[in-house]
SEPA-779440 format. One record per atom (N, C-alpha, C, O): x, y, z; residue in one letter. Coordinates in steps of 0.1 Angstrom, whole numbers, plus 5000, padded with zeros to 4 digits. Atoms other than C-alpha are relative to their C-alpha. Example, Ala and Ser with C-alpha at 12.3 -4.5 7.8 and 13.67 -1.06 7.14 Angstrom:
// SEPA-779440
500949885000A
512349555078A
500950125000A
501950125007A
499149895000S
513749895071S
499250115008S
499750225009S
// end
This chain:
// SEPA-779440
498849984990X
093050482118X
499450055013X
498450125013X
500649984985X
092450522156X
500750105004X
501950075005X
499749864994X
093250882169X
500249995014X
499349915016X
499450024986X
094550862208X
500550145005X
501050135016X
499549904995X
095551252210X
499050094995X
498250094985X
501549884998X
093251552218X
500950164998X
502050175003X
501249975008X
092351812203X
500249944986X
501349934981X
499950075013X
091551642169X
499650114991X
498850194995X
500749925012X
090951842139X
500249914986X
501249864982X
500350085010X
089851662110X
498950064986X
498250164986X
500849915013X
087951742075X
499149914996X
498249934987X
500750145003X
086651352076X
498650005011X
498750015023X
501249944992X
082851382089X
499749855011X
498849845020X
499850054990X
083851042105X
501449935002X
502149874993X
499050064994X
086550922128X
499549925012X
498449915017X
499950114992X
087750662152X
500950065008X
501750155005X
499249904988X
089150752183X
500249865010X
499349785011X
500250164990X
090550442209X
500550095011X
501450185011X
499949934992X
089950552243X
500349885014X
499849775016X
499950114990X
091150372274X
498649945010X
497449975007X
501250024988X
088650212306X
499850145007X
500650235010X
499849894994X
087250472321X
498450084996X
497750034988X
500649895006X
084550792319X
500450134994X
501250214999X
499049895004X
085251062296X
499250064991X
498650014982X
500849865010X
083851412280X
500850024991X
502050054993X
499249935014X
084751492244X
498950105001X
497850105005X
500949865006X
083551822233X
500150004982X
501249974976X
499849975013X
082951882197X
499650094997X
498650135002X
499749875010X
083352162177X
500049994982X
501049974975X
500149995017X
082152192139X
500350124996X
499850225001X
499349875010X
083852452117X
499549984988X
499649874983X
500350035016X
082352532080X
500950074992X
501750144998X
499149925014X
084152682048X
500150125005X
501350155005X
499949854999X
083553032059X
500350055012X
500150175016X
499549984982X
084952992095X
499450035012X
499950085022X
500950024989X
081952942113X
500249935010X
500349815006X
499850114989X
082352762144X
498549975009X
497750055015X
501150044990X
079652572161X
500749985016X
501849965019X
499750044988X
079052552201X
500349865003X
499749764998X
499750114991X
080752322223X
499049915003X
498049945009X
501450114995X
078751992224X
500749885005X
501449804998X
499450114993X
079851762249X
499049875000X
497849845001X
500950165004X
079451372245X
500749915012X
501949885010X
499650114988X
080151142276X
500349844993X
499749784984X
499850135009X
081350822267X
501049935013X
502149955017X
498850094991X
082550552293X
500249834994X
499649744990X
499950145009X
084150262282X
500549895013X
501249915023X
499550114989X
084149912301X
501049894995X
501049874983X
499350115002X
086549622302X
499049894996X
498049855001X
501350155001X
085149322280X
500349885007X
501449825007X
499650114992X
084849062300X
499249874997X
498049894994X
501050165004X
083548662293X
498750015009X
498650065021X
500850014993X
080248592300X
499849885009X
499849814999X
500150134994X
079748262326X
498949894990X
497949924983X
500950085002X
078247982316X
500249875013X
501149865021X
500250124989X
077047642338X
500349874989X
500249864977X
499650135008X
078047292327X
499449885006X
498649805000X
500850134996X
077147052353X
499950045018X
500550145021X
499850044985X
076947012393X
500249875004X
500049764998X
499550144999X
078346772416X
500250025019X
501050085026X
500750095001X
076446602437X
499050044995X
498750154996X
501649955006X
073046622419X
499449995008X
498450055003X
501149974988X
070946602449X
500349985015X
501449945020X
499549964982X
070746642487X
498349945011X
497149955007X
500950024995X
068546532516X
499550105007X
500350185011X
500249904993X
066546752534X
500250025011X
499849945020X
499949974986X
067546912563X
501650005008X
501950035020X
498450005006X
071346872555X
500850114997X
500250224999X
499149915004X
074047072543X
501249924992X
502149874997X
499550035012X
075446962510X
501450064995X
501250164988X
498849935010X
079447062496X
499949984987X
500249874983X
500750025023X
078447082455X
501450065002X
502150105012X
499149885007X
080847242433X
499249984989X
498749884984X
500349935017X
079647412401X
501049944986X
502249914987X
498850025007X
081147332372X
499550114990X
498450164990X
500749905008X
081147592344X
501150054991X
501849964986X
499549895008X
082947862323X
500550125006X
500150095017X
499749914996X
084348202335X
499050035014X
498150115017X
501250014989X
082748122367X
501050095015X
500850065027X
499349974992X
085748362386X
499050115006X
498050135000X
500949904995X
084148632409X
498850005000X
498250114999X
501750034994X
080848482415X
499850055010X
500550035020X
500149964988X
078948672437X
498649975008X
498150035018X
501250054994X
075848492445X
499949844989X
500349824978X
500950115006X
074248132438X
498750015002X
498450015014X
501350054995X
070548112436X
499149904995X
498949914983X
500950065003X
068147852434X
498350014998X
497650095004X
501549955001X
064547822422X
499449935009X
499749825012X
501250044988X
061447812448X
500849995010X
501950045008X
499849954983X
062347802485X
500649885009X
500149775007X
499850084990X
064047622513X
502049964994X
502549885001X
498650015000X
068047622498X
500550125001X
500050214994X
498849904995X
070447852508X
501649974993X
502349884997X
498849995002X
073547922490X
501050045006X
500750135013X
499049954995X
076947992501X
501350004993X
501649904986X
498949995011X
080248092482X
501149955006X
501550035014X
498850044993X
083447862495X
501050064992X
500750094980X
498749965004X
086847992488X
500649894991X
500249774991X
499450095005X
089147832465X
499349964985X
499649854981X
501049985013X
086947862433X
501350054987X
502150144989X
499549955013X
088647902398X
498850014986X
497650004987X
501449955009X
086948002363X
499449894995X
498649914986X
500150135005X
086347602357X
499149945012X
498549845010X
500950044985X
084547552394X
500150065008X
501250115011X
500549954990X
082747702418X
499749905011X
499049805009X
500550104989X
082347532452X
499150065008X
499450175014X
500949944991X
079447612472X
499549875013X
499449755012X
501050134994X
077547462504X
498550054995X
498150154990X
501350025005X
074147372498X
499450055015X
500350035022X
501250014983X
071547452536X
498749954990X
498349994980X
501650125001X
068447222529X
499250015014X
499549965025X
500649994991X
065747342548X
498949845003X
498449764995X
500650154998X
064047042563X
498650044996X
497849944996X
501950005005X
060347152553X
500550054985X
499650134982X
499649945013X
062147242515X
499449874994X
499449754996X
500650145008X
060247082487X
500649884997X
501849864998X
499250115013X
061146792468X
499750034984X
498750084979X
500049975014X
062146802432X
501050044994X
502050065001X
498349955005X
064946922410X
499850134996X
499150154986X
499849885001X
065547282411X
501250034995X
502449994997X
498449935008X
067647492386X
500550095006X
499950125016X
499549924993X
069747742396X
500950114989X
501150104977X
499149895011X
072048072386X
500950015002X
500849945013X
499049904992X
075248222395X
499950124989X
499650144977X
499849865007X
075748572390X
501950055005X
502450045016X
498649945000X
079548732380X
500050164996X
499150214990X
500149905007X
080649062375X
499950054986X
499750164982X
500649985016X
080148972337X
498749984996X
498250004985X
502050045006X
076348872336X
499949885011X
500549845021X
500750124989X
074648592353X
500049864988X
499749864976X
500150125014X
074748232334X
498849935008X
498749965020X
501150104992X
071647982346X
500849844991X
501649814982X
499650135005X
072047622345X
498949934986X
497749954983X
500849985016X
070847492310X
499149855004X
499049795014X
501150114996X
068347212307X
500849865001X
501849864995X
499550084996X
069246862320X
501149995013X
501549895018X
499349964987X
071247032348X
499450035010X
498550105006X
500449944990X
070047092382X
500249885013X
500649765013X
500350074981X
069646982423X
499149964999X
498350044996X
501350064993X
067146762432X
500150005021X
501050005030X
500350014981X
065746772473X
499549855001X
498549804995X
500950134995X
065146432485X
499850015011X
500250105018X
500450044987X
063646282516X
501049925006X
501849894997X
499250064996X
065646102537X
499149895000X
497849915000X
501050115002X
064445742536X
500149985017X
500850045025X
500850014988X
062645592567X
499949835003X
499249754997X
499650154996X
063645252582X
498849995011X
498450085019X
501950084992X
060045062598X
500749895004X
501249824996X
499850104990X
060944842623X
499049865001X
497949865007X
501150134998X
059444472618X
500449925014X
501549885018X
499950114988X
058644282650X
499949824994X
499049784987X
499450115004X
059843942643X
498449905005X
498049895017X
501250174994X
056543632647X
500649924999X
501349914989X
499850135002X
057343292657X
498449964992X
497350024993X
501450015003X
054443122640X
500549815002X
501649764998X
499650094995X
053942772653X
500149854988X
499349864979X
499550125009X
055542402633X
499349945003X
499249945015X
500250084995X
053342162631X
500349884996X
499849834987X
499450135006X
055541812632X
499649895001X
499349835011X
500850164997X
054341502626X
501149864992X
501649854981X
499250135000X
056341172627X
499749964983X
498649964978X
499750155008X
057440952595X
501149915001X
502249915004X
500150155004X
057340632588X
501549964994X
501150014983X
499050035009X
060640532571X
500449845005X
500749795015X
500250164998X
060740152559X
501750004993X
502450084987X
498750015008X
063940012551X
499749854986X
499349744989X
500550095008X
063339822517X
502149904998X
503349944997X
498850125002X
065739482514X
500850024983X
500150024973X
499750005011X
068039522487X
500449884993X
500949785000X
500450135008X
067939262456X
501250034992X
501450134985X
498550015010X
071439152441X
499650064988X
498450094986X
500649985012X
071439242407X
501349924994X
502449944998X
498550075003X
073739012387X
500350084983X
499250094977X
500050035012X
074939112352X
500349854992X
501049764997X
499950115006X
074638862326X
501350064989X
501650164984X
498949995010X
077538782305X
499850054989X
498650044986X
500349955012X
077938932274X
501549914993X
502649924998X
499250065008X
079838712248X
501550134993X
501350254990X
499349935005X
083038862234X
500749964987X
501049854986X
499950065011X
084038872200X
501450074993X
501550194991X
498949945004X
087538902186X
500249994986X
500049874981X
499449985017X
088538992149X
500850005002X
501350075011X
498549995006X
091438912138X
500550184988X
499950254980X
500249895010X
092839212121X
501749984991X
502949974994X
498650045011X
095239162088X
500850114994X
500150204988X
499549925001X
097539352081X
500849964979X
501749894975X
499450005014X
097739412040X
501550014997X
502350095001X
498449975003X
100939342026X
500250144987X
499550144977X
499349955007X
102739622008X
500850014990X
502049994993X
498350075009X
105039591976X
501050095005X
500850205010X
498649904992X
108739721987X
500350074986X
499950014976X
500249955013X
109539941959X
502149995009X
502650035020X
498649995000X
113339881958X
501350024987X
501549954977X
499549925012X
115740081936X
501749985002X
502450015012X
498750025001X
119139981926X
500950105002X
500850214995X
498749934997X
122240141939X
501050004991X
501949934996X
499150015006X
124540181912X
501850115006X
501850235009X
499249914994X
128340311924X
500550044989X
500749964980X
498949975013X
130140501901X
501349954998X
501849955010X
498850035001X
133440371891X
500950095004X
501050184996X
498849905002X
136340561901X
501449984999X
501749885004X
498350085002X
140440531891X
500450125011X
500250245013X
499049934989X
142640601920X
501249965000X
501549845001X
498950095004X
146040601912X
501250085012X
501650195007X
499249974996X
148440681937X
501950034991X
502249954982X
498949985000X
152240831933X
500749885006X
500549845018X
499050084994X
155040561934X
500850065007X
501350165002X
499149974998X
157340601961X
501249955004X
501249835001X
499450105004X
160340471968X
500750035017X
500750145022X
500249984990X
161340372003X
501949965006X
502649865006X
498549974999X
165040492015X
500549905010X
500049875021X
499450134992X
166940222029X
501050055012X
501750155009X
499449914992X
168640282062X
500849865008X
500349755010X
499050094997X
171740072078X
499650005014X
499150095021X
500450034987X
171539902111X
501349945005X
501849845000X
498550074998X
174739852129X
500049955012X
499650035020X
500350084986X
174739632159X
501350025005X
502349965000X
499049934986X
177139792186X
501149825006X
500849715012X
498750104996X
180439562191X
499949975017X
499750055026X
500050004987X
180439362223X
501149905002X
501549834992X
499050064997X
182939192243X
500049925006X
500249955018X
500450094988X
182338852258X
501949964999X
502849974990X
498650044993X
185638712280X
499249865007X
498449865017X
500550165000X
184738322280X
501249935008X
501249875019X
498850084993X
188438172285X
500750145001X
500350255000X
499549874999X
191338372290X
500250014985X
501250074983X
500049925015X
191038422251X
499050084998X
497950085004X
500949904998X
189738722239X
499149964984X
499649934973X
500750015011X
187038682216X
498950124994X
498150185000X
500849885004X
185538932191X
499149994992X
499549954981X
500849985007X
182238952175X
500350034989X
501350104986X
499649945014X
181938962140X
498950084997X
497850044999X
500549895001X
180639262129X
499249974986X
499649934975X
500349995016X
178039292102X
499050074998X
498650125009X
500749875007X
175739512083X
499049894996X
499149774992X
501450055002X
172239462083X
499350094988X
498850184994X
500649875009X
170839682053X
498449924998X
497949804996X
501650045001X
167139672050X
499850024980X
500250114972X
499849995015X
166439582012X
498750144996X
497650145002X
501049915006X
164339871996X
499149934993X
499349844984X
501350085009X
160639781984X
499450124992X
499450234999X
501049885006X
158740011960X
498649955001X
498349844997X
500950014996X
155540041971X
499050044989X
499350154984X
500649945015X
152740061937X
498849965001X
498649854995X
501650025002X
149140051940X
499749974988X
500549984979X
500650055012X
146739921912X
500050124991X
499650234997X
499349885009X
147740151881X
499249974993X
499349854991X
500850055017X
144940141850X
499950114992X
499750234994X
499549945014X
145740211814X
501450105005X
501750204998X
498749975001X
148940311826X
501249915003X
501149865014X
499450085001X
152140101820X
501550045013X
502450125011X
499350034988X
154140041854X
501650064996X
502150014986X
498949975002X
157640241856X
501049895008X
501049885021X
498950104991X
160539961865X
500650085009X
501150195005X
499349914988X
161840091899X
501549994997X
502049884994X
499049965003X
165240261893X
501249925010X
500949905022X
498950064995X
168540081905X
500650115016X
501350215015X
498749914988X
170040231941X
501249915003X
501449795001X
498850004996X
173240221951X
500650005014X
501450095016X
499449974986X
174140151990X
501350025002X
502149994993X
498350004996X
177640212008X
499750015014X
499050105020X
499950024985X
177940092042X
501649985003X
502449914996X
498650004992X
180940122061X
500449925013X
499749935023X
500250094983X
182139882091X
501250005001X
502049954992X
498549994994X
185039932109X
501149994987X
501749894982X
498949955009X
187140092082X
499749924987X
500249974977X
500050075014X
186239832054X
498650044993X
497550024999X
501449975010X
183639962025X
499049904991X
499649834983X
501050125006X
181239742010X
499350074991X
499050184996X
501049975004X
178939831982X
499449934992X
499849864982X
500850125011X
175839671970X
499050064993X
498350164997X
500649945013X
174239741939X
498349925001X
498249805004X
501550105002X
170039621936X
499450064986X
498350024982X
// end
């Protein structure tokens, strides 16, 4: 258990004590069975904040020409509060740009123009330790390349006339080629042809029987002499037919007897069928 209040007295020959950031004097005091007290022995003890240590990851651009001034950024790890970059052997100059978080550092590069060539590693240092860049990382110095001016030579043609014949051109005829036609026959086939049988079916309609209906022709009045002459009136009755489709294995019902009554100017008539 961690102890946090002073003065301690204890009987355990060790304890744990959690002490904030800072510098700070404990005194101790041993006491034995028989109420001996030992002198005050002071123990200094300063405690720091733990902080990440930096590491490097990559740079960007990897090299520079000489005599220039290069914008890199670092790339890295707890790379906040950098307070120097340096490179190895002579002729770059670092510089810390603003705007830096713990994931990149931005620096300019100075490239001294007499600065080697080659790829030089480099460090940053943080208030947590210093990280170097690890192998396969670093700045290279190049030269600036050097454009050589070629003077252009004519160098002299020497042309000499030809000859060009025009040769006569010679018909060329093809010769006929005979042509030869095959007949081509066309194998006959057998038809494979398969009888249609219909099934038989019986259809037998309902007899019905067809209601007979009177037709009376409208009395007219011709005036010929001065006698009056009258139409004779008569009744047209339409005879009833029974209508009977083809009937099989069944024996035909005789159509039933009707009974008409027509009437014409007051006199009744009835005919029997």
């Amino acid at each position: 258990m961690a102890l946090t209040r002073f003065p301690i007295e204890t009987t355990n020959p060790k304890i744990e004590v959690t002490l904030p950031v800072g510098r700070h004097v404990l005194e101790l005091v041993v006491e034995d069975s028989a109420g001996l007290r030992s002198a005050p022995d002071q123990i200094v003890i300063e405690v720091r904040k733990e902080v990440a240590v930096p590491t490097i990851t990559g740079i960007n651009p990897v090299s520079g020409i000489r005599g220039n001034t290069v914008d890199a950024v670092i790339n890295g790890t707890n790379l906040t509060g950098a307070t120097a970059v340096d490179f190895s052997g002579s002729g770059i100059t670092a510089k810390i740009r603003t705007g830096g978080t713990a994931g990149q550092l931005p620096v300019s590069l100075i490239i001294a123009a007499d600065a080697a060539t080659g790829a030089r590693s480099f460090t940053v240092k943080t208030p947590a330790g210093t990280a170097a860049s690890p192998t396969g990382v670093a700045f290279s110095v190049a030269v600036e390349p050097t454009i050589i001016p070629v003077e252009p030579r004519v160098l002299p043609i020497d042309i000499k006339p030809i000859d060009v014949k025009l040769i006569d051109p010679q018909p060329v005829i093809a010769e006929p080629q005979p042509l030869t036609i095959k007949p081509i026959v066309a194998e006959p086939q057998p038809l494979a042809v398969s009888p249609i049988i219909a099934e038989p079916k019986l259809v037998v309609t309902e007899p019905k029987l067809v209601e007979p209906q009177a037709i009376i022709a409208e009395p007219k009045l011709a005036i010929v002499e001065p006698k009056a002459v009258i139409a004779e009136t008569r009744a047209v009755i339409a005879e009833p037919k029974l209508a009977v489709t083809e009937v099989v294995n069944k024996p035909a019902k005789a159509p039933e007897k009707v009974a008409t009554k027509t009437s014409i100017a007051g006199t009744s008539k009835t005919t029997r069928r």
